[in-house]
C-alpha positions in Angstrom: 18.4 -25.7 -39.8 16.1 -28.4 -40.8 15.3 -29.5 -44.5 12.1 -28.6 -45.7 12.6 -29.0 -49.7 10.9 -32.0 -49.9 7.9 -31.3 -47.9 7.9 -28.1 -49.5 7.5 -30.2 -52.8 3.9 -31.3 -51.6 2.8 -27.6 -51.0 1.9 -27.9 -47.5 1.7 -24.5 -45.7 3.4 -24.7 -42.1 0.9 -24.2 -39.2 2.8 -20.3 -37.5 1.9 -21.3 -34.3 0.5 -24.5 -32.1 -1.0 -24.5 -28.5 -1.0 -28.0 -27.0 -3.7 -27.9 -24.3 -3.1 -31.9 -22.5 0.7 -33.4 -22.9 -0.2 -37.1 -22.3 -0.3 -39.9 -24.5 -2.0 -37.5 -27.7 -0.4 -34.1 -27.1 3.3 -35.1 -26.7 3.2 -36.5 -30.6 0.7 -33.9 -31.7 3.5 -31.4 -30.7 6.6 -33.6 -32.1 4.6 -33.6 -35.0 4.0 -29.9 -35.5 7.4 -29.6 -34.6 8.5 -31.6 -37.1 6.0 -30.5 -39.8 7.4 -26.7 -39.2 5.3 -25.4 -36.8 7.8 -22.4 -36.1 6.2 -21.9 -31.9 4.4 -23.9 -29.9 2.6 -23.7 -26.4 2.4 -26.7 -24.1 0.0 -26.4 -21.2 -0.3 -29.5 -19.1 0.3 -29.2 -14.7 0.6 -33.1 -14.6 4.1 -34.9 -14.0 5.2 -38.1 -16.0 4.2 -41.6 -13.9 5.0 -45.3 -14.6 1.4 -45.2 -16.6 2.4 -42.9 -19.6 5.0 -45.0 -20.8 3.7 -47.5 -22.8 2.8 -44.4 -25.1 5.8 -41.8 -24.6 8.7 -42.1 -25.9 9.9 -41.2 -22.6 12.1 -43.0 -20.2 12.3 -44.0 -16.8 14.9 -41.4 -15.4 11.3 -38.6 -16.5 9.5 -39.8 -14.0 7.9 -37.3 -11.7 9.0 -34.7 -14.0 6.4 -31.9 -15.8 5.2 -33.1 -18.7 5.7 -29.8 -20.4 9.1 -30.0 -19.7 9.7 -33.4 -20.7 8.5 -32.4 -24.1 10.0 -29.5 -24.7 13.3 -30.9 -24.1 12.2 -33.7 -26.7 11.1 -30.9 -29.2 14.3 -29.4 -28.8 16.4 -32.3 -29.2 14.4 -32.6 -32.4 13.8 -29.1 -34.0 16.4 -26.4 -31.4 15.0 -24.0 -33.9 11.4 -24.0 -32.8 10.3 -21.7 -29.9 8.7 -23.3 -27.1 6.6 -22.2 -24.4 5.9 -24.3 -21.0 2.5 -23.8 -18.6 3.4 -26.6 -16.5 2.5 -24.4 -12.9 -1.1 -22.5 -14.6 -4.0 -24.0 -13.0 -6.4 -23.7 -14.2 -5.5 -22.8 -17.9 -5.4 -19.2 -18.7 -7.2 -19.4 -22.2 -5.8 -16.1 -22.7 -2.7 -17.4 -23.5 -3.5 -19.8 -26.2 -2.9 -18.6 -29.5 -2.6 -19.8 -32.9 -3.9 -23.5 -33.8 -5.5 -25.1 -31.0 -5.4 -28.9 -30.1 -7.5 -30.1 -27.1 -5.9 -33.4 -26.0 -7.1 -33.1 -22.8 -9.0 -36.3 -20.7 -11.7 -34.0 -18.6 -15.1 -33.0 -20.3 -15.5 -29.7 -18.4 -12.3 -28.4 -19.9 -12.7 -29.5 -23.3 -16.5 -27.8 -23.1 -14.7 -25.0 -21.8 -12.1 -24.7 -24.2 -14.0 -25.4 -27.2 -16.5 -22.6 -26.4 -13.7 -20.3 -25.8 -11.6 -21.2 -29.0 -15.4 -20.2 -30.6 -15.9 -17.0 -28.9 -12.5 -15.8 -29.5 -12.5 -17.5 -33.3 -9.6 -19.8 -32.8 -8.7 -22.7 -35.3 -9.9 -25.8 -32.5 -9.4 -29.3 -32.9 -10.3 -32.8 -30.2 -7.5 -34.8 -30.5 -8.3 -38.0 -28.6 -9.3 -41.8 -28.5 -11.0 -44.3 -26.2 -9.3 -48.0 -26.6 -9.0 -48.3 -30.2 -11.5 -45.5 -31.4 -10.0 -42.8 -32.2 -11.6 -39.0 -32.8 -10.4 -36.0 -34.5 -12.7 -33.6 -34.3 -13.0 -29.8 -36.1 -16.2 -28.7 -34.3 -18.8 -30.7 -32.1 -18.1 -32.8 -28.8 -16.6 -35.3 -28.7 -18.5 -38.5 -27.8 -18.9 -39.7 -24.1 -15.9 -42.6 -23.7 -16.5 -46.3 -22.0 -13.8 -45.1 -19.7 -13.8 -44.6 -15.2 -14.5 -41.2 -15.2 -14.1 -40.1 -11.2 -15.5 -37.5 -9.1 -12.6 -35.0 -10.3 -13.7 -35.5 -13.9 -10.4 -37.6 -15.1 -11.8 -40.3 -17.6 -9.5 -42.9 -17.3 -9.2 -44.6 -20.7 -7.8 -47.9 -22.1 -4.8 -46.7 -23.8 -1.9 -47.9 -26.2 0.8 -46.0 -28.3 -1.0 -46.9 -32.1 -4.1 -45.0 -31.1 -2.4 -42.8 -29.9 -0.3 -42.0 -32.5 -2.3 -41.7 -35.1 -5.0 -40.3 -34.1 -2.0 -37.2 -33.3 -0.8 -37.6 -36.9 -4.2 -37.2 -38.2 -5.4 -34.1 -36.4 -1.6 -32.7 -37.1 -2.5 -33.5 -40.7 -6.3 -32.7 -40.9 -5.1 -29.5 -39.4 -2.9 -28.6 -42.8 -5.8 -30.1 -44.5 -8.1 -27.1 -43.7 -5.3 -25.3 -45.5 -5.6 -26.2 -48.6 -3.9 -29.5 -48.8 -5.1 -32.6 -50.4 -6.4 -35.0 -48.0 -6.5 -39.2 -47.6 -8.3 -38.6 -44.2 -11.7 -39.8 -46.0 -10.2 -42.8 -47.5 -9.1 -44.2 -44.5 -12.0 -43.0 -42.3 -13.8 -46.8 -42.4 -10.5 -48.4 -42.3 -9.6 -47.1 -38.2 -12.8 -45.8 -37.1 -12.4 -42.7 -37.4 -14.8 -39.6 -36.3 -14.1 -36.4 -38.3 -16.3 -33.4 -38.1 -16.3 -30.6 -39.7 -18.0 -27.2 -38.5 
């Protein structure tokens, strides 16, 4: 079992549960790093398969390709944390929303889902929070929509983004940490708010 005694130090209360709604470039280090913070079970929901694209931000290799992303990352998870509980949606199209529970992270790229799954996670009074960024602008964001990108978006409602694995990265730490923020913890994510251009809303 993992060592928590120093994090435990900093009085951080674990998030119970996380559901990863996306597995690209934001979700797969959104859920390393609830796995990693503690997060005891966690829910990946994502149909798409690995391609050449997603690894300049994945830490991922070439013998994944074509594989579900959910899989991919639970495996990863595992390797990490084998006590945390996964869950895989890799074959539900389109998402049964009455399977997310717990902490909610939309790190999705298509506008109708996130207004979709925003307005659910209101209705049914889930914790919901954008994880996403466009180039080097990156958004975390409790409440509100998130702000149209500069990105191709096609007739199938895929916004295809300029994308690199800094952005990405922290703008999944942050929401990982913003999220333990709403629970009391002390937060930095104001003091560096100007520093990476940061959006943060709060409801």
């Amino acid at each position: 079992m993992t060592d928590y005694s120093r994090q435990n130090m900093l009085h951080i209360p674990r998030v119970p549960c996380g559901s990863i709604v996306g597995c690209g470039g934001t979700g797969t280090w959104t859920a390393l790093f609830l796995a990693m913070s503690g997060c005891e079970k966690i829910k990946l929901f994502d149909t798409d398969q690995l391609e050449p694209h997603n690894l300049n931000r994945l830490p991922y290799t070439s013998d994944n390709m074509g594989e579900l992303k959910t899989k991919i990352l639970k495996d990863k998870i595992l390797e990490l944390r084998p006590e945390c509980s996964i869950l895989t949606f890799g074959n539900v199209e389109p998402i049964n929303y009455s399977l997310l529970e717990g902490y909610v992270y939309d790190c999705t790229d298509k506008r109708a889902i996130q207004d979709a799954l925003q307005d659910y996670c209101e209705e049914k009074e889930l914790t919901y929070r954008r994880v996403g960024y466009d180039g080097d602008h990156i958004t975390t964001l409790a409440w509100g929509r998130p702000q149209s990108t500069e990105g191709v978006e096609p007739e199938d409602g895929y916004t295809v983004i300029p994308s690199w694995v800094i952005p990405s990265v922290l703008v999944s730490a942050l929401a990982v940490y913003s999220t333990h923020k709403t629970l009391n913890t002390k937060s930095f994510v104001g003091e560096i708010h100007d520093l990476f251009n940061m959006d943060e809303e709060e409801k």
